[in-house]
C-alpha positions as a Markdown table, in Angstrom:
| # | Residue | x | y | z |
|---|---|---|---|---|
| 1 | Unk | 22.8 | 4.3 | 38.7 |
| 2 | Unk | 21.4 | 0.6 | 38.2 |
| 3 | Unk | 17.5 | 1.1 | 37.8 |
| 4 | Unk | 16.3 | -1.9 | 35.8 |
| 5 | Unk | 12.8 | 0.4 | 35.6 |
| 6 | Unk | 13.0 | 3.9 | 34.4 |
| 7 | Unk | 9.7 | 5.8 | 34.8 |
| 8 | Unk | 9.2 | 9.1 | 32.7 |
| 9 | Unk | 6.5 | 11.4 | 32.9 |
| 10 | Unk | 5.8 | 13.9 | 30.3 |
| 11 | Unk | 2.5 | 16.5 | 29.6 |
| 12 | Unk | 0.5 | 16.1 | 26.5 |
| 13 | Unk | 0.8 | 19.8 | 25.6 |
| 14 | Unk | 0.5 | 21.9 | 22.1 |
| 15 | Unk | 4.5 | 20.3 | 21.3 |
| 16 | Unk | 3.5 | 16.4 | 21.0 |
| 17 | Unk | -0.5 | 16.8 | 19.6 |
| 18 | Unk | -2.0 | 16.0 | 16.5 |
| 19 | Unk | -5.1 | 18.2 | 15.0 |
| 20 | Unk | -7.2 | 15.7 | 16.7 |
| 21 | Unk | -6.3 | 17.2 | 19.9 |
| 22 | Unk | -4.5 | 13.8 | 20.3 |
| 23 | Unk | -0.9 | 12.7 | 21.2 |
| 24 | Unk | 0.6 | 11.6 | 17.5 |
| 25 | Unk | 2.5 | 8.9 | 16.5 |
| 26 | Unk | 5.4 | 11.1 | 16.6 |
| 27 | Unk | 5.1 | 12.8 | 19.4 |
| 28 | Unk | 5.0 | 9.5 | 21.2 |
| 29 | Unk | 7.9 | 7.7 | 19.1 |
| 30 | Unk | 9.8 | 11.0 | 20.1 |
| 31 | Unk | 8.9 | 10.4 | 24.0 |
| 32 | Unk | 9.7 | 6.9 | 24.1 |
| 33 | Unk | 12.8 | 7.5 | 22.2 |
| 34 | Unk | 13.5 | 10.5 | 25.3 |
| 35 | Unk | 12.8 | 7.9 | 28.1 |
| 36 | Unk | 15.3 | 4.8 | 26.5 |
| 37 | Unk | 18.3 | 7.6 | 26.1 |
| 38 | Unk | 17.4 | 9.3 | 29.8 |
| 39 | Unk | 17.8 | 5.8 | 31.1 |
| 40 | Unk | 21.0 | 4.6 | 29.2 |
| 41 | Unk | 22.8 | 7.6 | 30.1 |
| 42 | Unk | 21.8 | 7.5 | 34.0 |
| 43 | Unk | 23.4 | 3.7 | 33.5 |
| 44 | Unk | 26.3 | 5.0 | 31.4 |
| 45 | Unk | 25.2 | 3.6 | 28.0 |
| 46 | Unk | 24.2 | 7.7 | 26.7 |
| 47 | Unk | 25.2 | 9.4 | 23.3 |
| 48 | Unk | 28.1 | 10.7 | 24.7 |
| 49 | Unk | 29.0 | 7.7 | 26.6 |
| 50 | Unk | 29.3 | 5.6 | 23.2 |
| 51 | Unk | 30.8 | 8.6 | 21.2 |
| 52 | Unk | 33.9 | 8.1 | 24.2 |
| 53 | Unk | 34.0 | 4.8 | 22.8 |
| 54 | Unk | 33.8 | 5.2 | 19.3 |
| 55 | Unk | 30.4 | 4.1 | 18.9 |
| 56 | Unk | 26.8 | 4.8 | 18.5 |
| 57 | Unk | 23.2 | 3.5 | 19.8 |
| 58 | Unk | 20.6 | 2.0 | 16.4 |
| 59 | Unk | 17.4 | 1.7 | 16.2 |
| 60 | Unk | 16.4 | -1.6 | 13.9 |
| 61 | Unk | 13.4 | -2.8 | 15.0 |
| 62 | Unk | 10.1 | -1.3 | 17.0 |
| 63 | Unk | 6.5 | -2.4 | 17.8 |
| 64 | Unk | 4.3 | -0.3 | 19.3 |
| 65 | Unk | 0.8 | -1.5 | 20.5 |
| 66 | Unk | -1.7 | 1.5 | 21.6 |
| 67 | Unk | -5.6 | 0.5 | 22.5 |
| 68 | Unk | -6.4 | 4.5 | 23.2 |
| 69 | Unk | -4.5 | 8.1 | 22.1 |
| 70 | Unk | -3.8 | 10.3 | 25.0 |
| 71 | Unk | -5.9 | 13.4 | 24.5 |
| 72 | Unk | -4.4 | 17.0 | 25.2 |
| 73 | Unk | -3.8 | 18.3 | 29.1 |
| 74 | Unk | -3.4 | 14.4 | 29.8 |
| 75 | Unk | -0.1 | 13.2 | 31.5 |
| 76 | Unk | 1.5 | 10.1 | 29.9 |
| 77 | Unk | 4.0 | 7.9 | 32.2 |
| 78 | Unk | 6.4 | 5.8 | 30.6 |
| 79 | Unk | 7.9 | 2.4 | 32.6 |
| 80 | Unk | 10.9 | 1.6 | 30.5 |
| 81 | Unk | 13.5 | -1.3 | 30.9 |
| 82 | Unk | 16.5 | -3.2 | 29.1 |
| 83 | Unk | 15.8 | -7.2 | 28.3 |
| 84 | Unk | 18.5 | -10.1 | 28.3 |
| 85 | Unk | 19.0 | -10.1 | 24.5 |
| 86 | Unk | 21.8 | -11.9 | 22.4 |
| 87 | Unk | 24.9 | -11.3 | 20.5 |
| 88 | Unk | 25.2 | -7.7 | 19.1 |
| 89 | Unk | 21.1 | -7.0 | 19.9 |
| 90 | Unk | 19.7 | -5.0 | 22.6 |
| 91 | Unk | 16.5 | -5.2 | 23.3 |
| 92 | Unk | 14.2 | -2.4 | 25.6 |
| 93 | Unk | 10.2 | -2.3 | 26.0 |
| 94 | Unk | 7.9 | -0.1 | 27.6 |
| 95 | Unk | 4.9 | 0.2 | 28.9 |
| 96 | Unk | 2.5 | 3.1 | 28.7 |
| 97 | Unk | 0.4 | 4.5 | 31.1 |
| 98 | Unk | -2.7 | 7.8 | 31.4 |
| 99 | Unk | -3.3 | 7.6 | 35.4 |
| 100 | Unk | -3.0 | 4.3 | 37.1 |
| 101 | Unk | -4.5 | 2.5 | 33.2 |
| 102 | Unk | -2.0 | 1.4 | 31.4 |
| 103 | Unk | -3.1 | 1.7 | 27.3 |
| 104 | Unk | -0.2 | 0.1 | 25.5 |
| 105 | Unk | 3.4 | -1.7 | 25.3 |
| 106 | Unk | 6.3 | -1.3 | 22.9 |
| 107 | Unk | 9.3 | -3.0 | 22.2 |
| 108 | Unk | 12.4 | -1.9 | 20.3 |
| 109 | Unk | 15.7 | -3.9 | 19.1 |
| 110 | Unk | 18.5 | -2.0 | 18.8 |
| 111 | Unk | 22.2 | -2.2 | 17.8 |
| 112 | Unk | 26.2 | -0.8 | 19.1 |
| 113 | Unk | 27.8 | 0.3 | 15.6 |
| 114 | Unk | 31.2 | 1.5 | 15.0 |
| 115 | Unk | 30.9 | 5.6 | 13.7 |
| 116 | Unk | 32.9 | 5.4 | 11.5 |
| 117 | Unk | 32.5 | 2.2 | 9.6 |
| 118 | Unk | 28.9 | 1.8 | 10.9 |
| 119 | Unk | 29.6 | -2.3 | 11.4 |
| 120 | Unk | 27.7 | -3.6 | 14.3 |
| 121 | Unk | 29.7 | -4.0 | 17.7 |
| 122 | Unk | 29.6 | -6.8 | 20.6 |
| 123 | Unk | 27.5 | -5.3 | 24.0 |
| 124 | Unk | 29.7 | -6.0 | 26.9 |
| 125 | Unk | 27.1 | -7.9 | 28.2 |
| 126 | Unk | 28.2 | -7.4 | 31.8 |
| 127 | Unk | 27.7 | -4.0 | 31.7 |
| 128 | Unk | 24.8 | -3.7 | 29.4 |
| 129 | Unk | 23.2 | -6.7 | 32.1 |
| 130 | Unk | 22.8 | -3.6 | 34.5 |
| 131 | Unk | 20.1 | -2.2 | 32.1 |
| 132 | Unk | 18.3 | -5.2 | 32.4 |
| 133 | Unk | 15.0 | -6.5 | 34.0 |
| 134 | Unk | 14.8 | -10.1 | 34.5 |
| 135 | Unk | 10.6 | -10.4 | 35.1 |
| 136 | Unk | 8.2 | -8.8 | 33.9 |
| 137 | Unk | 8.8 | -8.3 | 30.3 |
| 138 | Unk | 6.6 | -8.4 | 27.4 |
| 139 | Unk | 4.9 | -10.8 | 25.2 |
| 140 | Unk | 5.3 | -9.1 | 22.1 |
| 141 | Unk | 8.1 | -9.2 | 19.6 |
| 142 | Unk | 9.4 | -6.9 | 16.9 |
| 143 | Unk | 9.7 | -9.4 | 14.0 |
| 144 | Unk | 11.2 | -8.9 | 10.4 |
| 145 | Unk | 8.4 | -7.7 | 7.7 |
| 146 | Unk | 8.8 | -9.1 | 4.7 |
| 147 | Unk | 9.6 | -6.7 | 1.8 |
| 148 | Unk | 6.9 | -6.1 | -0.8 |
| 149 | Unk | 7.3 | -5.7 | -4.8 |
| 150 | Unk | 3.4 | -4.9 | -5.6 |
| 151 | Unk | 3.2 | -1.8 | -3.5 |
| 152 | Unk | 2.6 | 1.7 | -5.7 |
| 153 | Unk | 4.1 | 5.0 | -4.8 |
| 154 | Unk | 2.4 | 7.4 | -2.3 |
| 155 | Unk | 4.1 | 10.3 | -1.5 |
| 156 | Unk | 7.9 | 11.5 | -1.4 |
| 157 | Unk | 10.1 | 13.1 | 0.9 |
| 158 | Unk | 13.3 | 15.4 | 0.4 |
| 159 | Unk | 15.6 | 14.5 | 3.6 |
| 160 | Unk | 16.3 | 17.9 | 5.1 |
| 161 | Unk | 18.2 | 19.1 | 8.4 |
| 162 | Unk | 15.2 | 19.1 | 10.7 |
| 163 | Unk | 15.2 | 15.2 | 9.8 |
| 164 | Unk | 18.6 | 14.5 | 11.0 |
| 165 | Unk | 19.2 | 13.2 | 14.9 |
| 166 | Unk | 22.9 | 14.0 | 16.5 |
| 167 | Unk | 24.6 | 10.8 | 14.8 |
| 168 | Unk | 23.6 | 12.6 | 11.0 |
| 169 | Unk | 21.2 | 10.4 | 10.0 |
| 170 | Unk | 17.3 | 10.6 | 9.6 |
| 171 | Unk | 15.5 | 10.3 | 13.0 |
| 172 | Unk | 14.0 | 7.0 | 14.3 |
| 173 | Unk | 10.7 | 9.3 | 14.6 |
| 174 | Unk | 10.9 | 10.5 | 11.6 |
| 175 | Unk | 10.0 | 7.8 | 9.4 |
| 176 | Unk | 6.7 | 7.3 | 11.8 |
| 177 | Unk | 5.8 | 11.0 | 10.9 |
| 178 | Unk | 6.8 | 10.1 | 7.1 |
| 179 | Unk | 3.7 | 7.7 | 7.5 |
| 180 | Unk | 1.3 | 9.7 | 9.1 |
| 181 | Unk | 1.9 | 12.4 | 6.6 |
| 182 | Unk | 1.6 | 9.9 | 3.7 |
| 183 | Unk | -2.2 | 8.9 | 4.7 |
| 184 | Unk | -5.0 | 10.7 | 3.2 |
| 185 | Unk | -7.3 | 13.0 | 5.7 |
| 186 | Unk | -9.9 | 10.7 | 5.3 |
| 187 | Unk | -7.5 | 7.6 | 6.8 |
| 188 | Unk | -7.0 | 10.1 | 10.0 |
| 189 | Unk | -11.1 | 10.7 | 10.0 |
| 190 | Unk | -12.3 | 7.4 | 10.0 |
| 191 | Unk | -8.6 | 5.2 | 12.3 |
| 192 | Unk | -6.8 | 5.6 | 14.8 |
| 193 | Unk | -3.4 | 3.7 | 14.6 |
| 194 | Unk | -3.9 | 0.6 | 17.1 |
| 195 | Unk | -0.4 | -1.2 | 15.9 |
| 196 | Unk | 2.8 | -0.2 | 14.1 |
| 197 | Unk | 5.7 | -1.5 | 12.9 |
| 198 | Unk | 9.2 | -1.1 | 11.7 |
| 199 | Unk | 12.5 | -2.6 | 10.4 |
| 200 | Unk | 15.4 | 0.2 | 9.4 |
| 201 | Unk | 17.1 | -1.3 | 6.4 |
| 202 | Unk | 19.9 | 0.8 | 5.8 |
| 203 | Unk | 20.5 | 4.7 | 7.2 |
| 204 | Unk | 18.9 | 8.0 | 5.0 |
| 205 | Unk | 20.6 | 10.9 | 4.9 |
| 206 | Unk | 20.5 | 14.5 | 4.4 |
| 207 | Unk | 19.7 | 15.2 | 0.8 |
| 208 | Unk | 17.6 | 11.7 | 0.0 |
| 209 | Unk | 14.4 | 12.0 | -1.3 |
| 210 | Unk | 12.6 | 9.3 | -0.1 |
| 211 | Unk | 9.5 | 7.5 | -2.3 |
| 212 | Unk | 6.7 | 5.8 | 0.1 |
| 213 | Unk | 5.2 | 3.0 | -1.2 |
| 214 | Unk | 1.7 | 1.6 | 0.3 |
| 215 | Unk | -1.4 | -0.6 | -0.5 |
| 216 | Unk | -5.0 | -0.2 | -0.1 |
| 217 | Unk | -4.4 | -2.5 | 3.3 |
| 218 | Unk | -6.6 | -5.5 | 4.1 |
| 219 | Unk | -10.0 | -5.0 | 6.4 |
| 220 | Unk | -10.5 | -7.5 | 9.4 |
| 221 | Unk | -13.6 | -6.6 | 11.7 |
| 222 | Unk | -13.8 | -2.8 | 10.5 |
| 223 | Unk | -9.8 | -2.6 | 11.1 |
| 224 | Unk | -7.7 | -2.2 | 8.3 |
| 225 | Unk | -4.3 | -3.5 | 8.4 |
| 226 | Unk | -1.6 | -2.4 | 5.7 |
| 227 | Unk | 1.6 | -1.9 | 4.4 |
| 228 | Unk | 4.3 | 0.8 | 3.8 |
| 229 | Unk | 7.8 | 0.9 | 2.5 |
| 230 | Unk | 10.1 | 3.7 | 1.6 |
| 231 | Unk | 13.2 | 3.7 | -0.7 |
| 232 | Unk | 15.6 | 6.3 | -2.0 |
| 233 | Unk | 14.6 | 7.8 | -5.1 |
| 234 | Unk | 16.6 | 5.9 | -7.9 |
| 235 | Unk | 17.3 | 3.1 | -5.3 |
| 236 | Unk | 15.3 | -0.7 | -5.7 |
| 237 | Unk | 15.7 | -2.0 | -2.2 |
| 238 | Unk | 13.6 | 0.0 | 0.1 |
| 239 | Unk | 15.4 | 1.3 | 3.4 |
| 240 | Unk | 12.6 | 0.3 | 5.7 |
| 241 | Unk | 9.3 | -1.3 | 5.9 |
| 242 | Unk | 6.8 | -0.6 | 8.1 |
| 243 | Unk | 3.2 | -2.3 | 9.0 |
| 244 | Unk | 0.0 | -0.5 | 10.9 |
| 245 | Unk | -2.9 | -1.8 | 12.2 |
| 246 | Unk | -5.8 | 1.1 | 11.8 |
| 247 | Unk | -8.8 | 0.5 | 13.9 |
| 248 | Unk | -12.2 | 2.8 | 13.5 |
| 249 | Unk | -12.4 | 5.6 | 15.7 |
């Protein structure tokens, strides 16, 4: 089915809500996540799809932008849609809507990799140009976040089998639930996350412990912006990096 615009709807109930009554980061990162694969498999570009082929879908890159939290009872629509990328990168974005006002965009890069050997594959463009919308798409940009060396640890995490999506590895969503759980309660009293980032560096995997790494953060007009990283425990190169932008509540 060639829809260049896939609309999902989805209740905020008890499944997706944070204890501030609020849609969390990872309920959302697990919705938007729901939306790109209900779309790529009505266009034949779904799990099982790839699998026929000997490949898998990748997340490496997302940015999402949010100016208010969807609060409990609320329905959330999501407009999601594939955009012309290049080479072995596919790129999708969303918007996100409560009603008729929409409250925030996202945009993701992702890549085709062989399952076995986990090398990155050529999109047949043709096909994967079915996916695509050609106006319309967003301003904003997933970009590379350079890797810090004066972060200090925060908090670890044992990589265990409610981490793991169907290709094995650690979830996409995971790693934004990894964050949340890393900040203190008094980071969750005083911000709401307006921005966040992340680049995947290399896969986790069942068994890992992972070591987060942040900083205080720097303060801009009572937001605080700031770094975090995460690595495997004896490891030096972290596996991703990640940025938010925390604005008062």
């Amino acid at each position: 089915m060639d829809r260049p615009v896939w609309i999902e709807r989805y209740d905020v109930n008890t499944i997706v809500l944070d204890h501030n009554k609020r849609l969390s980061l990872y309920g959302l990162l697990n919705l938007l996540q729901d939306a790109a694969w209900m779309h790529a498999k009505s266009a034949g570009w779904g799990f099982e799809d790839l699998i026929a082929k000997g490949t898998i879908w990748v997340l490496a890159r997302q940015k999402l932008i949010l100016s208010d939290w969807p609060k409990w009872e609320e329905t959330v629509t999501l407009h999601t849609w594939g955009r012309p990328g290049g080479g072995v990168m596919a790129l999708r974005e969303f918007e996100i809507f409560i009603g008729e006002r929409k409250i925030g965009e996202a945009t993701t890069t992702w890549l085709v990799l062989d399952y076995h050997t986990r090398k990155p594959q050529k999109l047949d463009r043709v096909s994967f140009d079915l996916l695509c919308r050609e106006e319309g798409n967003l301003t904003i940009a997933a970009s590379r976040i350079p890797i810090r060396h004066d972060l200090a640890e925060a908090a670890r995490f044992e990589v265990r089998n409610s981490d793991l999506d169907v290709n094995g590895h650690v979830n996409n969503t995971r790693y934004g639930q990894w964050l949340t759980d890393t900040m203190s309660a008094g980071d969750h009293a005083r911000y709401a996350i307006g921005e966040y980032e992340v680049n995947f560096l290399s896969e986790t995997s069942l068994g890992d412990t992972i070591i987060m790494e942040s900083e205080a953060g720097s303060s801009e007009g009572g937001s605080l912006t700031r770094q975090y990283q995460g690595r495997r425990a004896g490891g030096e190169k972290p596996a991703f990096v990640q940025r938010v932008v925390l604005n008062p509540r």
